[in-house]
Backbone as a printed PyTorch tensor [residue, N CA C, xyz], in Angstrom:
tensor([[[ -60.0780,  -46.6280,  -98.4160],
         [ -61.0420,  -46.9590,  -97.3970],
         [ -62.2000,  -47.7000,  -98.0480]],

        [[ -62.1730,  -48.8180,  -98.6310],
         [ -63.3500,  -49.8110,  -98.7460],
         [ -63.9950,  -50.1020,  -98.2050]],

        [[ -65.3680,  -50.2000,  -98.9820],
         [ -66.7090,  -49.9910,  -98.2690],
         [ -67.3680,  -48.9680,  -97.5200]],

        [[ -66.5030,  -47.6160,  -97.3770],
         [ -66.6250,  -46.8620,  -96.6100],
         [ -67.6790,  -45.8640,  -97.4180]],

        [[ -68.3830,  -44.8450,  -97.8210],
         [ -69.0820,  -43.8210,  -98.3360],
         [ -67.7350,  -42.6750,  -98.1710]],

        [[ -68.3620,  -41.4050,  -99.0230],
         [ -67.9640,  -40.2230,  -99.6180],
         [ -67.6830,  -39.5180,  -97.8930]],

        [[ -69.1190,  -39.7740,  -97.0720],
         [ -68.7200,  -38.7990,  -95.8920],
         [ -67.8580,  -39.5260,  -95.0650]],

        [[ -68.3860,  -40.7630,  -94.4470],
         [ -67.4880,  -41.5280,  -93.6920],
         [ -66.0680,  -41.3220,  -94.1210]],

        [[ -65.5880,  -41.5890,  -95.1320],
         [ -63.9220,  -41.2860,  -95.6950],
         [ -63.6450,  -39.6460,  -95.4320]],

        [[ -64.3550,  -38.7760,  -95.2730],
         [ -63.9590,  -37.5190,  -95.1070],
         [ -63.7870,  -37.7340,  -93.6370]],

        [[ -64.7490,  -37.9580,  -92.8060],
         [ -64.9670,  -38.0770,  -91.0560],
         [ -63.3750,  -38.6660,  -91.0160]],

        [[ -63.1590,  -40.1350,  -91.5400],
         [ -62.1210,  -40.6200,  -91.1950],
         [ -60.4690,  -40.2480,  -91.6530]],

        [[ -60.7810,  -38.8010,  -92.4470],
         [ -59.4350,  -38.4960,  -92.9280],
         [ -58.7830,  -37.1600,  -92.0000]],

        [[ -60.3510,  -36.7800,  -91.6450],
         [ -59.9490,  -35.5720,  -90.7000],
         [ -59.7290,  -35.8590,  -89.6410]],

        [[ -59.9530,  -36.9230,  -89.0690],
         [ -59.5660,  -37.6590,  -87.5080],
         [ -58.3240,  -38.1910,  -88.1300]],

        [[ -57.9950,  -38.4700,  -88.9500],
         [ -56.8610,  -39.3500,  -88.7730],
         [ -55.6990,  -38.0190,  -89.1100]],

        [[ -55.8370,  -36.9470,  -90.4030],
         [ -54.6490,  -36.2910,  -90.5450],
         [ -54.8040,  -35.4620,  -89.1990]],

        [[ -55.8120,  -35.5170,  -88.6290],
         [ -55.3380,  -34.2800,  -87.3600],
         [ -54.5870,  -35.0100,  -86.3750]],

        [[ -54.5910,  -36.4940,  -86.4740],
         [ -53.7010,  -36.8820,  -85.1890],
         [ -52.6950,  -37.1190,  -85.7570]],

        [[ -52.5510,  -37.5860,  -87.0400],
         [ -51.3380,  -37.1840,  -88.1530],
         [ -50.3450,  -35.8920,  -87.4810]],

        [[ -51.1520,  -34.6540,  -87.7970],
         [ -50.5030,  -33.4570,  -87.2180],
         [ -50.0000,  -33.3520,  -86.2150]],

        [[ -50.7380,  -33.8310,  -85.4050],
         [ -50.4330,  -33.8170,  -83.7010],
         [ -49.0490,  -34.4770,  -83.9380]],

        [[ -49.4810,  -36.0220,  -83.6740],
         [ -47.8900,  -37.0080,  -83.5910],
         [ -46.3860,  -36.6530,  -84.0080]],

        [[ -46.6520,  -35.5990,  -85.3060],
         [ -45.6740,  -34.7850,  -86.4760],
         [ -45.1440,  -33.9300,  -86.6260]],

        [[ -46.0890,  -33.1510,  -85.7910],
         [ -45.8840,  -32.0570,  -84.9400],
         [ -45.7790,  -30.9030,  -85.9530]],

        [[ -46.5430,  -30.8510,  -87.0800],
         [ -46.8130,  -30.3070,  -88.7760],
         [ -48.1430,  -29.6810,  -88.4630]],

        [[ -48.1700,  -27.7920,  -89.0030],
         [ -49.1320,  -27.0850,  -89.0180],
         [ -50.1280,  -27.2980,  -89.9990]],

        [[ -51.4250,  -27.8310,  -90.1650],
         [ -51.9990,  -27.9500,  -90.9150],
         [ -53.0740,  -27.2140,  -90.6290]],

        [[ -54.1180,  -26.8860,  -92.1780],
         [ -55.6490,  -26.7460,  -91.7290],
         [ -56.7050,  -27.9010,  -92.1790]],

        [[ -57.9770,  -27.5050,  -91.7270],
         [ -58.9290,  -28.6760,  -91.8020],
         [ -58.8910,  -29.4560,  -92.8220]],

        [[ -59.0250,  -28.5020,  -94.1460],
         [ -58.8850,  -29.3940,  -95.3360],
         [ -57.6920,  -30.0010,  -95.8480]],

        [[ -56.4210,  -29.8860,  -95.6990],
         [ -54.8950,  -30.7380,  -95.6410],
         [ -55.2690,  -31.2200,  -94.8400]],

        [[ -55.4560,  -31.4870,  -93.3420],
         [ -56.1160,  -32.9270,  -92.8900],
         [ -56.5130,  -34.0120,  -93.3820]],

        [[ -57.8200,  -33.3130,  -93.8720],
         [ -58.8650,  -34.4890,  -94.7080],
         [ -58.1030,  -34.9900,  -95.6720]],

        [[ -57.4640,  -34.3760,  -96.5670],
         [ -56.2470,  -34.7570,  -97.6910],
         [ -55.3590,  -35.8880,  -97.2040]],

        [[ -54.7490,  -35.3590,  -96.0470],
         [ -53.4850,  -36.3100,  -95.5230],
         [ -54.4850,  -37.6350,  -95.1600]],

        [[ -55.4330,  -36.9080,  -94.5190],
         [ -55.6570,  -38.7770,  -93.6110],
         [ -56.3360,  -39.6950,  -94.9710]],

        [[ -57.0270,  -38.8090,  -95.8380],
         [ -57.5850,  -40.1010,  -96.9290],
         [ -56.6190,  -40.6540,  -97.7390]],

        [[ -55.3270,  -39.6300,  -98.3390],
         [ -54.3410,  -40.1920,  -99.0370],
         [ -53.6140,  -40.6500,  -98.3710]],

        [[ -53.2370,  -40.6850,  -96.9860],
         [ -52.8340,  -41.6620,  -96.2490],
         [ -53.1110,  -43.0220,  -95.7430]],

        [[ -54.9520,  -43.3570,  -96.2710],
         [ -55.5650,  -44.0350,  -96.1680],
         [ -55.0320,  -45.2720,  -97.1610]],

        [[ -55.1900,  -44.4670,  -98.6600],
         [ -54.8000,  -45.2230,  -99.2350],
         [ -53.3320,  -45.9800,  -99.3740]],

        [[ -52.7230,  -44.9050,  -99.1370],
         [ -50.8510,  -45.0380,  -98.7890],
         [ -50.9150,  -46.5620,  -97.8840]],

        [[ -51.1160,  -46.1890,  -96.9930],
         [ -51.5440,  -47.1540,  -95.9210],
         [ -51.5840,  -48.8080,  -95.7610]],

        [[ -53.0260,  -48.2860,  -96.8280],
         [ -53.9140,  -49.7710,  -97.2780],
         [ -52.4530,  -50.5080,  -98.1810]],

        [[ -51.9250,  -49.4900,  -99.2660],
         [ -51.1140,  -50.0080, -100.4820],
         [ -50.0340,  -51.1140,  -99.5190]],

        [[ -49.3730,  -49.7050,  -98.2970],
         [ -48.4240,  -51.0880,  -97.6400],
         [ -48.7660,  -51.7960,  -97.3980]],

        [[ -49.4160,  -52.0170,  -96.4800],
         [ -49.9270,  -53.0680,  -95.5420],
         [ -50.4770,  -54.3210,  -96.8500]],

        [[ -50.8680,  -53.9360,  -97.6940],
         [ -51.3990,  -54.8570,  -98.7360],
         [ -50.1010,  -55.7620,  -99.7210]],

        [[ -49.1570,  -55.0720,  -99.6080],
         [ -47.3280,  -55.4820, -100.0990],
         [ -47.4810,  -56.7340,  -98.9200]],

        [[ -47.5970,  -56.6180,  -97.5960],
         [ -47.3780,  -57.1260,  -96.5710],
         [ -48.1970,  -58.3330,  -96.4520]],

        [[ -49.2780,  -58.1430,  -96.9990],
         [ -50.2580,  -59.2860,  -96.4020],
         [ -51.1210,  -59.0720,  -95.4860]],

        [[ -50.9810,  -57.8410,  -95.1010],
         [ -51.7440,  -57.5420,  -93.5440],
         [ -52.8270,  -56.1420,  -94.0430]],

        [[ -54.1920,  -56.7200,  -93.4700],
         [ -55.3380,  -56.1720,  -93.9950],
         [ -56.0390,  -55.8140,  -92.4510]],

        [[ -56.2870,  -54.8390,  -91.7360],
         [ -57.1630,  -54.0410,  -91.6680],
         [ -58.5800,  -53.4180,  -91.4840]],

        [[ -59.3250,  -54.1770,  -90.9840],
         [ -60.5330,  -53.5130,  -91.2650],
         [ -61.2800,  -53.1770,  -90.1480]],

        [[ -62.3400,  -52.4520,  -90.3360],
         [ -62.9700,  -51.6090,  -89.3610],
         [ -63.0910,  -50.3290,  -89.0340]],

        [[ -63.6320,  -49.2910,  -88.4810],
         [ -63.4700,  -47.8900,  -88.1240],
         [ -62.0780,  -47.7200,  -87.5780]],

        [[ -61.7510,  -48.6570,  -86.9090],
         [ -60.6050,  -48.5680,  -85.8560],
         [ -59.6040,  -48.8580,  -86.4530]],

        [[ -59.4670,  -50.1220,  -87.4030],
         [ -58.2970,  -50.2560,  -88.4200],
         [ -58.0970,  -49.4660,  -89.3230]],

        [[ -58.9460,  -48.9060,  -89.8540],
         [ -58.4680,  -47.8430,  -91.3660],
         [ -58.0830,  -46.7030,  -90.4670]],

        [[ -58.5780,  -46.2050,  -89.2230],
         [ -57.8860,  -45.1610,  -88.9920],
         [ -56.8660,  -44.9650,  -88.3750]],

        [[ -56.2080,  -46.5030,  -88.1280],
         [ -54.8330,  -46.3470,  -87.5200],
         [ -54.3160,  -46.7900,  -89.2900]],

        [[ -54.6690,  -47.2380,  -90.1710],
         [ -53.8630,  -47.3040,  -90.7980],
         [ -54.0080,  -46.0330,  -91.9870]],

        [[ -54.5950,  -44.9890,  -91.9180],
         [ -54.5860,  -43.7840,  -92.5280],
         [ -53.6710,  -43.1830,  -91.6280]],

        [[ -53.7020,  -42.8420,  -90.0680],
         [ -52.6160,  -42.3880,  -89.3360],
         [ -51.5500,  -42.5500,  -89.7770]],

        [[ -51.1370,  -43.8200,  -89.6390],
         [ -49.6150,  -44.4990,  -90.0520],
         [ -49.8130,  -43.3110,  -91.3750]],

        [[ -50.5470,  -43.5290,  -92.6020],
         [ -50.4180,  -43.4830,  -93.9800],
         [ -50.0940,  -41.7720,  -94.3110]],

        [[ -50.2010,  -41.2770,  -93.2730],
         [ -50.3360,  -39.7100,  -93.2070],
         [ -48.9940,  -39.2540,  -92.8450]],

        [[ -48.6520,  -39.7730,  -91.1300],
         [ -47.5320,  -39.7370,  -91.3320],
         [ -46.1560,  -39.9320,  -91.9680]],

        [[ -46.4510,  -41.4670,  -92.6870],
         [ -45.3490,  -41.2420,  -93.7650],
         [ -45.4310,  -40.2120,  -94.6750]],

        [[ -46.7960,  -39.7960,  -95.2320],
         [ -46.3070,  -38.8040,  -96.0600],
         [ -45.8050,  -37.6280,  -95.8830]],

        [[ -46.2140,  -37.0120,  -94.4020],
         [ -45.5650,  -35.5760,  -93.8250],
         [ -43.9480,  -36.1480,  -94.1420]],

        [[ -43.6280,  -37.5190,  -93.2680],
         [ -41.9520,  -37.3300,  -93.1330],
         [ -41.3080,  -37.3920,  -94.7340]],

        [[ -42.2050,  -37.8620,  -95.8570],
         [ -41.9680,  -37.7800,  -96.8810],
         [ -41.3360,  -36.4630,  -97.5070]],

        [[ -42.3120,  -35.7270,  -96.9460],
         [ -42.5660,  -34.5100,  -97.6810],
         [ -41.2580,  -33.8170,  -97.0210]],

        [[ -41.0370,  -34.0070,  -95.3800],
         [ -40.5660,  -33.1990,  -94.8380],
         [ -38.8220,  -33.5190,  -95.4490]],

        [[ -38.4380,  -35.2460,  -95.5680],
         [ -37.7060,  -35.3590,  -96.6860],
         [ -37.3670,  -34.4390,  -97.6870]],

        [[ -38.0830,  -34.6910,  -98.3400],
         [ -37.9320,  -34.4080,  -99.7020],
         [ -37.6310,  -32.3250,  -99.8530]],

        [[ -38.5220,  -31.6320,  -98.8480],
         [ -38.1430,  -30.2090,  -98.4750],
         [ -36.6280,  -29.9900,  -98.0010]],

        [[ -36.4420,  -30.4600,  -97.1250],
         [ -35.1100,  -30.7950,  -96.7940],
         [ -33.7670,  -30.6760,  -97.4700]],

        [[ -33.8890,  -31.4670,  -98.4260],
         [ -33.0440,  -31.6240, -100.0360],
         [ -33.2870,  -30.4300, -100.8750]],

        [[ -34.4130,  -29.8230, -100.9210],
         [ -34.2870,  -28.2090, -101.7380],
         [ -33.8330,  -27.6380, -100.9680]]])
């Protein structure tokens, strides 16, 4: 999340992994939220940046932390799966 501050990136990780959760339909608490939606943030940014396609704004980083969250639940939920 560039340009963003320490709190703003928290605000925007907990809005984003909680709708993360929702969409995923994955039990989380507040702080795995904040986790998912900022490392999803970055997840996110990384694709979209492979792509060419950039993002910006309150409204763009947090659809693209959404996206970035959810891949990692189905990641995870992957990868559980296989153990």
């Amino acid at each position: 999340m560039e340009g963003y501050g320490i709190i703003m990136s928290i605000i925007i990780g907990g809005i984003a992994g909680w709708i993360a959760e929702k969409v995923m339909k994955f039990d989380t608490g507040l702080i795995m939220n904040i986790v998912l939606g900022i490392v999803g943030a970055v997840v996110g940014n990384f694709l979209l940046g492979l792509l060419g396609i950039g993002l910006g704004g309150f409204i763009g980083q947090l659809i693209v932390a959404v996206l970035g969250a959810c891949i990692l639940i189905f990641a995870y939920r992957t990868i559980k799966g296989r153990a």
